[in-house]
N, C-alpha and C positions, 0 to 999 in steps of 0.2 A: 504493500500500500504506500502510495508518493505519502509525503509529511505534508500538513496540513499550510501551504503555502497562504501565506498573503502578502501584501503593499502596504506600503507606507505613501498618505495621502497627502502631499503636499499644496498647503491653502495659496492660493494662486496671486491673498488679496495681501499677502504677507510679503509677495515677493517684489521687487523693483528692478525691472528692464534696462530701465536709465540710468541708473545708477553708475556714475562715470570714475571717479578714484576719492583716494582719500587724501585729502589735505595737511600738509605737514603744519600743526600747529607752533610758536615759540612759545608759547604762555608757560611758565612753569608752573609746576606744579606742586603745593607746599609737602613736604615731606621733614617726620617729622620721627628722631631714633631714639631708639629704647637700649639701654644697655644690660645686658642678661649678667645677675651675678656668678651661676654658673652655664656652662656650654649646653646646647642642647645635644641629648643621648641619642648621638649621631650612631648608628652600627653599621660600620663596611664591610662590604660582602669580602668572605674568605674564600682561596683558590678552590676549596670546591664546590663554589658559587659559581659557578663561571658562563652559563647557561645565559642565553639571551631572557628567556624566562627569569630566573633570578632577578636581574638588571632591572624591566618590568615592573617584578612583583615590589621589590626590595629597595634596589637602586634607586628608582624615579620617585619611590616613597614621598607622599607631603608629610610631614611630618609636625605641620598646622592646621587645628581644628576649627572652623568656622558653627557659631551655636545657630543653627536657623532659628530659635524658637527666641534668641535677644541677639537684636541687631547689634555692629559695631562690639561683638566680645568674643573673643578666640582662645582654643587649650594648646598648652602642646605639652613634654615631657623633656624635664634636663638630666643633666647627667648624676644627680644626687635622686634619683626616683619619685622626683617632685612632682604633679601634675599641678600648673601654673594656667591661669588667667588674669588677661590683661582684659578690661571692658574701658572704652574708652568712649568719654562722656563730653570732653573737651581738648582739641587736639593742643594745644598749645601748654594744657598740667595734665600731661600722662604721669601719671605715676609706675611705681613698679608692680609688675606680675605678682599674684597671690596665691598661696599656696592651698589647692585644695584636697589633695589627698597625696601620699608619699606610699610608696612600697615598700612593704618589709624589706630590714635588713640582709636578710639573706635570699632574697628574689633577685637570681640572675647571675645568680654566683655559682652555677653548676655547672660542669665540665662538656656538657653537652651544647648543640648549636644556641645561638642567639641570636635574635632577629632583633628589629626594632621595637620599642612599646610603641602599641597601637590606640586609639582611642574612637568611638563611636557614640556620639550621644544619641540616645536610643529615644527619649522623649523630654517633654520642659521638665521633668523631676527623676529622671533615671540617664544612665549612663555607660556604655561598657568599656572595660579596659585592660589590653591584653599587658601582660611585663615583657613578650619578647621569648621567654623560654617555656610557654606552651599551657600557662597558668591563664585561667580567664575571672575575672571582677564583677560582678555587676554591684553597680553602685546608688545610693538613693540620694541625692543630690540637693535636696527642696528646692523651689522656685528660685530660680540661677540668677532670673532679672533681679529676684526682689533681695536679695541676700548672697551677696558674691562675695563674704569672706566667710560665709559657714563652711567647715568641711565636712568632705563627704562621708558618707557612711556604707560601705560595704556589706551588702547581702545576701553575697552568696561568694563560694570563690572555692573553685575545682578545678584542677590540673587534666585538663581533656586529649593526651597524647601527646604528639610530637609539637616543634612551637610551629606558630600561626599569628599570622594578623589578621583585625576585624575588619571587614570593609562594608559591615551595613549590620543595621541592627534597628529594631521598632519594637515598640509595648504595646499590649491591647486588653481590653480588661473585655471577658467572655463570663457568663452565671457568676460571677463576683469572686470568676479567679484573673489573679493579674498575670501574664503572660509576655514574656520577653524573647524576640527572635532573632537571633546571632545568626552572623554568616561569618564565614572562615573561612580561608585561605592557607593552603600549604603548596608547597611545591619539593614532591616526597620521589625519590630515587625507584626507577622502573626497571628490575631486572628482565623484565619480557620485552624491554624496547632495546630491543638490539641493533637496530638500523637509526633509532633518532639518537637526540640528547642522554637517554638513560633516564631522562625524570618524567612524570608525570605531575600532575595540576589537579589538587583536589580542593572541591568547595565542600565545607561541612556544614549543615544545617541546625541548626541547636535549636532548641525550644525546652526554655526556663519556665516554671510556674510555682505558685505556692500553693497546689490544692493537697498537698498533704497535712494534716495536723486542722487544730479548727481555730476559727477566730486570730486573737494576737499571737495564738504558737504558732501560726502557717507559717512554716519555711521552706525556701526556695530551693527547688531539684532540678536536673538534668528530667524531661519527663522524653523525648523525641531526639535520637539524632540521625543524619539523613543523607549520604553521603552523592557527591560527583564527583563524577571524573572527566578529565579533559587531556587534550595536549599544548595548550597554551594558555597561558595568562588573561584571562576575562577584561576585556577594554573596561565593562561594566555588569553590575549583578547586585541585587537589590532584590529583597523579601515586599512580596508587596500586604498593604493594610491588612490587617487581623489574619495574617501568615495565610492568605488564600494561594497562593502562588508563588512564583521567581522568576524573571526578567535575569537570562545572561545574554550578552554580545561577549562574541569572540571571534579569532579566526578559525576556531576548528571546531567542530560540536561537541555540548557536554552533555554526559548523560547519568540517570541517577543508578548508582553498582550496590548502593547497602542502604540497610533503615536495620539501627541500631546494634548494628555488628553484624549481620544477617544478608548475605549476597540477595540481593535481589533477583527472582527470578522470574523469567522473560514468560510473558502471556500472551503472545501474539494475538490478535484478532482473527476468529476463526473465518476461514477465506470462503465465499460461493463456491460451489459444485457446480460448473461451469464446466465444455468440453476441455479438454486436457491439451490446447491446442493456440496457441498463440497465432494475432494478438486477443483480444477481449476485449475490442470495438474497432470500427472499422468510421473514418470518417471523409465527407466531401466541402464541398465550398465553391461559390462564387461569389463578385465582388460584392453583394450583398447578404448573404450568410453561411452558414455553418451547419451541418448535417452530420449529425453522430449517430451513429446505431450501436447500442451496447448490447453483447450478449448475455441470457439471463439464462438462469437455468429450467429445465421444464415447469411446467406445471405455477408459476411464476400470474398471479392477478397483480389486477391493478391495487388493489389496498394492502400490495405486500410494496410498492414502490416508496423509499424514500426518495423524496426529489427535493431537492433546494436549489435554487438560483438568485443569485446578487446582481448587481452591474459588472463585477470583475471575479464571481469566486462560480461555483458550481460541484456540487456536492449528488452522484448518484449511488444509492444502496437499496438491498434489499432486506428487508428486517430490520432483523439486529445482527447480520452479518457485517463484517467491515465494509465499507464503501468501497465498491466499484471502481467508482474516479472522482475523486475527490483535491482541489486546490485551484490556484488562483490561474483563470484564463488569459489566454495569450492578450486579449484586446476586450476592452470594455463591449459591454452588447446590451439591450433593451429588454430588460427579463417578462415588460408589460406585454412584449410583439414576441415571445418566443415561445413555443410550446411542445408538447412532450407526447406521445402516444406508444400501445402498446402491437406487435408488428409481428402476425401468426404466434404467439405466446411464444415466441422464442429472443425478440431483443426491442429494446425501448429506443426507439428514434426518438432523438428529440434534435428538433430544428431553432438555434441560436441565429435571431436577429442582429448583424452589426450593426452599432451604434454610428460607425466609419465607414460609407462603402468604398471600395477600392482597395486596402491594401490589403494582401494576401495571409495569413495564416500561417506558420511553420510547423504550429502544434497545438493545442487544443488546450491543455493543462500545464502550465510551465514545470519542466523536470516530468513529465508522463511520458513513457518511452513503450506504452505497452497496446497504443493503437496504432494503425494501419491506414494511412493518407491514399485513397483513391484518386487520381488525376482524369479527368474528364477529357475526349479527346482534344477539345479545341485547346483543353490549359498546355496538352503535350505539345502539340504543334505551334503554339506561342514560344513556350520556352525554349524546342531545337530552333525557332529563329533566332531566338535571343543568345542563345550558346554557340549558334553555328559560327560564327569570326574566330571560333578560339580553334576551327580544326581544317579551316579556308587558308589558303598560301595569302599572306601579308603581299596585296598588291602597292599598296602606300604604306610604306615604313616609315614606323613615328617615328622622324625627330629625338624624342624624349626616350626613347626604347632604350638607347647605350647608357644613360645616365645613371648613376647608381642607387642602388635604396636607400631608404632614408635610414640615416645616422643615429645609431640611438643614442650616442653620447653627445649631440647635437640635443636632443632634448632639455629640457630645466628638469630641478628635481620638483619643481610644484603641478610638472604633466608627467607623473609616476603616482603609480596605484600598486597597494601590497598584491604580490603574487596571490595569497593566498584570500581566498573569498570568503570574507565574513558573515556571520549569519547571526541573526537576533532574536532569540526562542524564550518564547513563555512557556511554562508548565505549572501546571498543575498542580497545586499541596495534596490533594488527597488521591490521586490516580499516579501522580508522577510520572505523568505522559506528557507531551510537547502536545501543548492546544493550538498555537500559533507559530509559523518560524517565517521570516523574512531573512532575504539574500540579500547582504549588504551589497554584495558586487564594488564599485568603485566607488562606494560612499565611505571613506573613510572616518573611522572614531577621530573626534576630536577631544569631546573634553566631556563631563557630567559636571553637574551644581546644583543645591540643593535649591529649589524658588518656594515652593509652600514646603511647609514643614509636616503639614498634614500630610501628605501624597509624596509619591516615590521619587526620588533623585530624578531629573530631567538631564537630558544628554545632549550634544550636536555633531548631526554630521555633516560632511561636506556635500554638496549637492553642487554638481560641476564646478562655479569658481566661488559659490555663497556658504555660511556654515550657516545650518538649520535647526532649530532647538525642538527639543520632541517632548513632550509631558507625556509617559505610559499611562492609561485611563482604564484601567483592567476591567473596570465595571462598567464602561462606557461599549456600547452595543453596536456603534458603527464605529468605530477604530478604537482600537488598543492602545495606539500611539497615538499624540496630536500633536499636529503641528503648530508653535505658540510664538514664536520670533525665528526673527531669520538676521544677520548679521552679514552685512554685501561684501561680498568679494575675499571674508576673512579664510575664508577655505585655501584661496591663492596664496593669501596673504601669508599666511603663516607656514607652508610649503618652503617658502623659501626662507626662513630664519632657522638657520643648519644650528644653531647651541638653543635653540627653544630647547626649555624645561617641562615648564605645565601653562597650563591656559585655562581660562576660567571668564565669565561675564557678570554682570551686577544681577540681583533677583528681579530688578524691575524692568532690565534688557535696555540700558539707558547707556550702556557702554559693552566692551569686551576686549580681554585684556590677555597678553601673553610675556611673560619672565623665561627669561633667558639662563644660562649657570651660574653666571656671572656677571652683576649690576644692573645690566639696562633691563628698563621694563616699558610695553610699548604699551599704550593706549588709543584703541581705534572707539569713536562716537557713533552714535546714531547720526542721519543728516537733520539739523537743528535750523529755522530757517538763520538768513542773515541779513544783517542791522543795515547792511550799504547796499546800492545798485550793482550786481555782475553780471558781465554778458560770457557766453560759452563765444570764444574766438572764433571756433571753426563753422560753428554751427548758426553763429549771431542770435542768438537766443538769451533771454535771461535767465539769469539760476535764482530760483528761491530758497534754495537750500544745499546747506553745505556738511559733509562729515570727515573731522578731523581726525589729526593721526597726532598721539601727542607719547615724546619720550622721555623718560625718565633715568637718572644714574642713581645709584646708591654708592652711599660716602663708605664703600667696603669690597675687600680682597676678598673674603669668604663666599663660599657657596651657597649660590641660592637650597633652603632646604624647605620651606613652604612659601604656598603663594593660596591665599586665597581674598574674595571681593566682595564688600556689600555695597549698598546704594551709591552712600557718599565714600566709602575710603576702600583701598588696598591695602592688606597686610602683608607682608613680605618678610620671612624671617630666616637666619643666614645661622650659625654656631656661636654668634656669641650678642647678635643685636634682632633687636622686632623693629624695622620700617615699617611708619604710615604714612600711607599716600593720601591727601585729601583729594579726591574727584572731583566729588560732586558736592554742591552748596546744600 
């Protein structure tokens, strides 16, 4: 059975055609440093780290916490086991970081790997946090806004394997039990991978609760854990509201191998008794529709047909057998003008209206390899004309024939797409089956940020030369993904800055911003209008609006180690100082 394909719907009213370049601004911008008393608890990978994966997971590490839930206030962790926040109220009397929670003394002190401490605010009064050597926190916080020098309180705190960083975590309260969901990240040594790297990519799923014990004795347990596997480093992967699901993007697919130590074992969907004889639909077409006949097994009524039809998806099955053919169609069609019948009880024709007459069809189901394209005679005899120059003796020799092929090192690196085709899958919490997958193909990951704090981390990809911001809507019944801002041209843009770091934009989309390893950090605007008369030179036209480019240095030699952005300011924090950038007024 194909995997349950769909698109991602790009809002048309988001996008800007016109859109010409960005403006190099001079205006500086007030920046304002923090001096750390100790170093932040920097961990460099060891020689047998050495895996592009490691680098990823470990290396690119931010190791700055931005709180969605109180603007303008960020965590991170130093080298004495401090967890420190700074909340900045007025830029000009920052004061120093405050310490809200420290790690035992003898956390991290074991002979064994160490990763970085990780950190996850899980909701406005909870929190998780890993030490780095495989121990996990959950922490109770109280209201962060309203009391930023209470420390925290620790709730639970279990050593779950080997070490791991958090990279998402949510609370939900269900019949008056409170529920905390960890995601985990390892990247654990693969004796059966003998041809790759030797490691594998695991996401672990945890799920904390207090339903043990009653009233004020409830204490918090491991109650679920729920294992994947991959072979690369997840772009992004996020537990979505009240643990219904999980959202991973990567470049290789992951899939679920354990729930709770327990290999998972494979239930395939029991297949039609259908002839034994490939394919298992046969289909036709002209520039105005599509003719598929599926075959069904005997004995086969109409009120055993499941049929669903969208503008872009098409779902055929019988019963509660697996689907037929099931995912997302080559070309939108009109599901009001298409219809379906049943053809001597032996196969269901159904006739798909194009939405587009004229261009032709290659396949029916994108990725469906299991039907049979009938060609009509006049389509044969169209296409041997259209073929026939490539097997005629060249009477007029192009010119252009001796010329050589195009240079790929003539290319830029910002017209380069990873080899490898990324894919973006939702599954399931209680089946742990893929409900949805999209083909990233040449839409590159860009960056994820948190914009409501209620709903899942929002991501952007590039889409030709724009980067595109996507809020996952799990509960949302016409797209899973939406598309919420779009950001012109920064897909190019940032293609070509070779030491980019990480990238991140404001929650209100009012900016987007990329840090580099070291110092500069660039600032691209929305287009804002502007105060004087400009005419476009070549076009002689007026511009009502303009979108700047504005950059920044930082008064330091050290490595960029976090970057993160809210409305008005960037945080930017390096091993021994916190930069604020003031943005926005």
């Amino acid at each position: 059975m194909a995997l349950p394909n769909c698109s991602l719907k790009v809002n048309r009213e988001l996008l800007d055609p016109g859109f010409e370049s960005y403006r190099l601004s001079l205006d500086s911008i007030p920046a304002y440093n923090v001096e750390l008393d100790a170093a932040v608890a920097e961990v460099k990978l060891k020689d047998s780290q050495y895996t592009l994966d490691h680098v990823r997971a470990f290396g690119m590490y931010n190791y700055l916490h931005i709180d969605p839930w109180y603007e303008d206030s960020v965590y991170f962790v130093d080298s004495k086991g401090r967890v420190l926040n700074l909340t900045v109220t007025l830029d000009t009397a920052l004061g120093k970081p405050h310490e809200m929670f420290r790690f035992e003394s003898d956390s991290g002190s074991g002979e064994g790997e160490q990763l970085c401490a990780s950190l996850s605010l899980t909701s406005a009064t909870w929190a998780a946090l890993s030490d780095g050597t495989g121990k996990l926190t959950l922490l109770r916080t109280s209201k962060r806004g309203e009391s930023s020098h209470i420390k925290w309180e620790p709730m639970f705190s279990e050593r779950l394997g080997e070490p791991f960083i958090i990279i998402h975590s949510l609370a939900h309260v269900r019949s008056h039990v409170h529920t905390i969901e960890v995601l985990l990240l390892r990247v654990q040594k693969d004796p059966s991978d003998t041809k790759g790297s030797g490691f594998s990519i695991s996401l672990e799923w945890i799920t904390v609760d207090n339903s043990a014990g009653q009233d004020e004795d409830r204490k918090y347990g491991v109650r679920k854990r729920k294992m994947m596997k991959g072979k690369s480093v997840p772009h992004y992967a996020a537990v979505e509201p009240q643990g219904k699901g999980i959202v991973v993007a990567s470049e290789k697919p992951f899939a679920f191998t354990e729930v709770d130590g327990l290999p998972l074992e494979e239930t395939p969907a029991e297949d039609m008794e259908v002839e034994n004889s490939d394919p298992i639909y046969f289909w036709q077409q002209t520039e105005e529709d599509v003719t598929v006949n599926v075959r069904l097994p005997e004995g086969t009524t109409k009120d055993d047909i499941r049929f669903k039809l969208t503008v872009d998806c098409l779902r055929v099955g019988v019963g509660d057998y697996a689907p037929l053919l099931d995912g997302q169609l080559f070309a939108p069609v009109d599901p009001e003008a298409s219809i379906w019948t049943i053809k001597d009880d032996k196969s269901l024709e159904v006739c798909l209206q194009k939405r587009s007459e004229g261009p032709l069809w290659s396949e029916v189901v994108l990725g469906d390899r299991r039907g049979e394209y009938l060609m009509s005679d006049e389509q044969k005899s169209q296409l041997q004309q259209r073929l026939s120059y490539l097997t005629s003796e060249d009477l007029n020799p192009n010119p252009e024939k001796e010329k050589p092929p195009c240079n790929a090192q003539e290319l830029e690196d910002c017209d380069m797409f990873p080899e490898d085709s990324s894919t973006l899958m939702r599954f399931d919490g209680a089946t742990l089956k893929p409900t949805h997958v999209v083909s990233l193909g040449s839409h590159q990951f860009l960056f994820s940020v948190h914009i409501d704090p209620s709903e899942m981390p929002a991501f952007s990809l590039r889409h030709d030369v724009d980067a595109l911001l996507w809020q996952p809507r799990p509960n949302q019944d016409n797209g899973v993904w939406e598309h919420i801002s779009t950001f012109n041209a920064l897909g190019y843009v940032q293609a070509s800055k070779r030491d980019k770091k990480f990238a991140t934009c404001a929650p209100d989309f009012s900016y987007a911003a990329l840090c580099e390893c070291l110092r500069r950090v660039f600032i691209y605007r929305q287009p804002s209008p502007v105060d004087t008369v400009l005419f476009n030179r070549k076009q002689g036209r007026q511009v009502g609006q303009v979108a700047k480019q504005q950059v920044a240095n930082l008064d330091t030699n050290d490595p960029v180690l976090g970057f993160r952005a809210t409305n008005e300011r960037l945080f930017v924090l390096t091993a021994n100082n916190l930069f604020v950038l003031k943005v926005n007024n």
